[in-house]
C-alpha positions as CSV (number, residue, x, y, z in Angstrom):
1,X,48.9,18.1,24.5
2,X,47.9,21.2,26.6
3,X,50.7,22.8,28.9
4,X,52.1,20.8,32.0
5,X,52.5,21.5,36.0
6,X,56.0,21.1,35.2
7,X,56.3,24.1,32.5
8,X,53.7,25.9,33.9
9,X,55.1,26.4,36.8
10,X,58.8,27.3,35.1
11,X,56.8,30.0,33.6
12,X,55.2,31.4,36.5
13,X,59.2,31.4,38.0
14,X,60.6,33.1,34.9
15,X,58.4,36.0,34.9
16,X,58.2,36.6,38.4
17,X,61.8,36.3,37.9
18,X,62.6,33.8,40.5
19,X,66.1,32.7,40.9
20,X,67.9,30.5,38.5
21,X,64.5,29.9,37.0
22,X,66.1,31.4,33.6
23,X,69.1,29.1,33.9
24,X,66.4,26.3,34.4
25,X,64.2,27.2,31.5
26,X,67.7,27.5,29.4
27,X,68.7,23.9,30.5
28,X,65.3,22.2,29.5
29,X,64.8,23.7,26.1
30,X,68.0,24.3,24.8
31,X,68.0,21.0,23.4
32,X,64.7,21.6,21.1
33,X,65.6,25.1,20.0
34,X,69.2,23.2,18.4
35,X,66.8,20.3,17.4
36,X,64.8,23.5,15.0
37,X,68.2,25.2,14.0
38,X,69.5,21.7,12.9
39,X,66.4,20.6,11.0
40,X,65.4,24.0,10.0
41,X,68.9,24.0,8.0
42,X,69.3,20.8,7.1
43,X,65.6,20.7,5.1
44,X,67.4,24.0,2.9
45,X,70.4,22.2,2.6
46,X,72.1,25.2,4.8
47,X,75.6,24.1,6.5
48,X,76.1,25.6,9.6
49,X,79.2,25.6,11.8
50,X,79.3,25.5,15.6
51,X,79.7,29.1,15.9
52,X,76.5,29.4,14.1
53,X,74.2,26.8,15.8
54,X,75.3,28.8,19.2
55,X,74.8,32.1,18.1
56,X,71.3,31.0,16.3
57,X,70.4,29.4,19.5
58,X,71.2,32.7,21.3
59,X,69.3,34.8,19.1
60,X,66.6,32.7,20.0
61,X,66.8,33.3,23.8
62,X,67.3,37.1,23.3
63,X,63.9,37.1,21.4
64,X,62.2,35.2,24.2
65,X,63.5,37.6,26.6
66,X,63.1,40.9,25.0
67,X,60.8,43.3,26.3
68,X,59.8,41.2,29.8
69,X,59.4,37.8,28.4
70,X,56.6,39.6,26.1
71,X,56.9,36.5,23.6
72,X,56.1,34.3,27.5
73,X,53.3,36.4,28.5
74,X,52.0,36.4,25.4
75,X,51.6,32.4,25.7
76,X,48.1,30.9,26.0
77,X,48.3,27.9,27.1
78,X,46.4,25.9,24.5
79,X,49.2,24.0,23.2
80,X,52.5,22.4,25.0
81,X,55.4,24.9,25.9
82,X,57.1,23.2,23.6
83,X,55.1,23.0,20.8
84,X,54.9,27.2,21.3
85,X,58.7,27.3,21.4
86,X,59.1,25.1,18.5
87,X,57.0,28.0,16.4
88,X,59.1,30.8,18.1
89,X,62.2,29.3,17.8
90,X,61.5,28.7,14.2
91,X,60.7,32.0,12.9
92,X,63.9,33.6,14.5
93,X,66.0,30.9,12.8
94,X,64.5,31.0,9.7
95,X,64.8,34.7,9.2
96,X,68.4,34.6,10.4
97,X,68.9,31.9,7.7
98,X,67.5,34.3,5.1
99,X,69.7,37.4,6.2
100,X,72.7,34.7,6.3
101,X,71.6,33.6,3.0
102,X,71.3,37.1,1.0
103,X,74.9,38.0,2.7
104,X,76.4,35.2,0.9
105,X,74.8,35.3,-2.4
106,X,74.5,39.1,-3.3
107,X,72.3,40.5,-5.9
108,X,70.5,37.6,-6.1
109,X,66.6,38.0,-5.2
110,X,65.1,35.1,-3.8
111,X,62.3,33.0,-4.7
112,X,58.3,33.2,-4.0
113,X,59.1,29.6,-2.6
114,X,62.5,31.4,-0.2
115,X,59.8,34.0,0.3
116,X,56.9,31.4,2.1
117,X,59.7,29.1,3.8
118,X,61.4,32.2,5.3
119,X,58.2,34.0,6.0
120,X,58.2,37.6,9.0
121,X,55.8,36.6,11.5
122,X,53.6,39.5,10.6
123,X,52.5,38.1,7.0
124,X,50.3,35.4,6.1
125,X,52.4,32.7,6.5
126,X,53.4,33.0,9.6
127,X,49.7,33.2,10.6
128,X,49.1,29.8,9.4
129,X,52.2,28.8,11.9
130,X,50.3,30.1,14.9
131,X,47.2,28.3,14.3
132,X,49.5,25.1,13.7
133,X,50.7,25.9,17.1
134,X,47.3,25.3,18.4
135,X,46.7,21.2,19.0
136,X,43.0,21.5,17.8
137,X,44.1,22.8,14.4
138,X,47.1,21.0,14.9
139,X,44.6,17.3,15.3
140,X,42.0,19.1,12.3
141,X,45.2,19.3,9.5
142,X,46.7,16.2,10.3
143,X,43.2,14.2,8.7
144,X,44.2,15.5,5.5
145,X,47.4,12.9,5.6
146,X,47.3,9.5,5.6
147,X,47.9,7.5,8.8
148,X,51.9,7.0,8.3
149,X,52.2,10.8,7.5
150,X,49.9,12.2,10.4
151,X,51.8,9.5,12.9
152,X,55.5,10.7,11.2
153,X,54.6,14.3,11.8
154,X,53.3,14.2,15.4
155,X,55.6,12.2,16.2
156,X,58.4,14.0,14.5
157,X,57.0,18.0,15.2
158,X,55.2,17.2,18.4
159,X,56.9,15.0,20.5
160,X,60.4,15.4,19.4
161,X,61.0,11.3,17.9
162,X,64.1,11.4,16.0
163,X,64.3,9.2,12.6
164,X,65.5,6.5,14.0
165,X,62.3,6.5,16.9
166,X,59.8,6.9,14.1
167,X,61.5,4.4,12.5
168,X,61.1,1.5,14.5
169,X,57.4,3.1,16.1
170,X,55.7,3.3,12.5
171,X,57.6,0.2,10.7
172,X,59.1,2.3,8.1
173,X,62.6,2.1,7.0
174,X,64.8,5.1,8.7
175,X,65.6,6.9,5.4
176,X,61.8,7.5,4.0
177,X,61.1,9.5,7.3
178,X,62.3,12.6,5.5
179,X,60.7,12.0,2.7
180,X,57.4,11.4,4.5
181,X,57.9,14.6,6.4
182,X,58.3,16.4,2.9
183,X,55.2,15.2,1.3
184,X,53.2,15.3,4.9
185,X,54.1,19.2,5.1
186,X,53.5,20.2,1.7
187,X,50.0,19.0,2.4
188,X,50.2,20.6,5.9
189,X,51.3,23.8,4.0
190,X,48.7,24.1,1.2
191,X,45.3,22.9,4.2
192,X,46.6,25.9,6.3
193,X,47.0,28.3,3.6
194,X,43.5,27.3,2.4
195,X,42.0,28.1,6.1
196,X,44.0,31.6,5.9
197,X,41.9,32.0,2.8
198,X,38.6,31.4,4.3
């Protein structure tokens, strides 16, 4: 899925800095960066409130704009907007979620596993993310699941399906999807850290 007229040319608009192009870019991804901040909590078992959803999703927006749309023109290409995004809007969330988390449990260190899930975008971890940004690597990791779990996760990570889409696409009952989506990215987790290795 390689990047489309349509977002192309929204890119092109926002760093020319067009009129109302941020407005537009704002309006048509909103929606996936509250799809990450609701999944991204939800799979640590993280309640957030309204307030925090909105200011999440506006720490996500000030990262895309900071320094000229750097994180923009930093874009390739080689994957869908979205899919780029996705990874972007991810990291900022997750590292929120750890600050937010250490604020409300003091003195308490957190795990190698907090450690990996919460992972700066400088380290290792956060490597393997890019390269899952990419749909060739994307396409190489997903033959390590089976069918139902490579279908579940493209359909799930890549073209934004909710459960209940998945659900009646794949034939499986609505309430294994998240448990498919487990397994599939602990397997997705331990193919990428093994090309980091390499």
């Amino acid at each position: 899925m390689s990047l489309s007229d349509i977002d192309r040319n929204l890119l092109r608009r926002c760093l020319t800095r067009k009129p109302r192009a941020w407005n537009d870019f704002v309006d048509r991804f909103v929606g996936l960066v509250v799809h990450v901040i609701n999944h991204t909590a939800q799979s640590r078992s993280i309640r957030l409130s309204r307030e925090d959803r909105e200011d999440l999703a506006a720490d996500v927006f000030l990262v895309i704009v900071k320094d000229d749309f750097t994180l923009l023109r930093c874009f390739r290409g080689e994957s869908s907007l979205a899919t780029y995004l996705t990874v972007v809007a991810r990291r900022v969330v997750v590292r929120q979620l750890l600050t937010k988390k250490s604020a409300m449990l003091p003195g308490q260190t957190s795990t190698a596993e907090d450690q990996a899930a919460f992972a700066d975008p400088a380290d290792g971890e956060a490597a393997v993310e890019q390269r899952l940004s990419d749909q060739e690597e994307v396409a190489r990791l997903l033959e390590g699941l089976n069918d139902n779990e490579a279908d579940v996760v493209r359909m799930y990570h890549l073209e934004g399906k909710t459960y209940r889409e998945i659900s009646d696409r794949v034939g499986l009952p609505e309430n294994s999807i998240g448990p498919t989506l487990s397994r599939a990215r602990t397997k997705l987790r331990s193919a990428g850290a093994n090309s980091a290795a390499q």
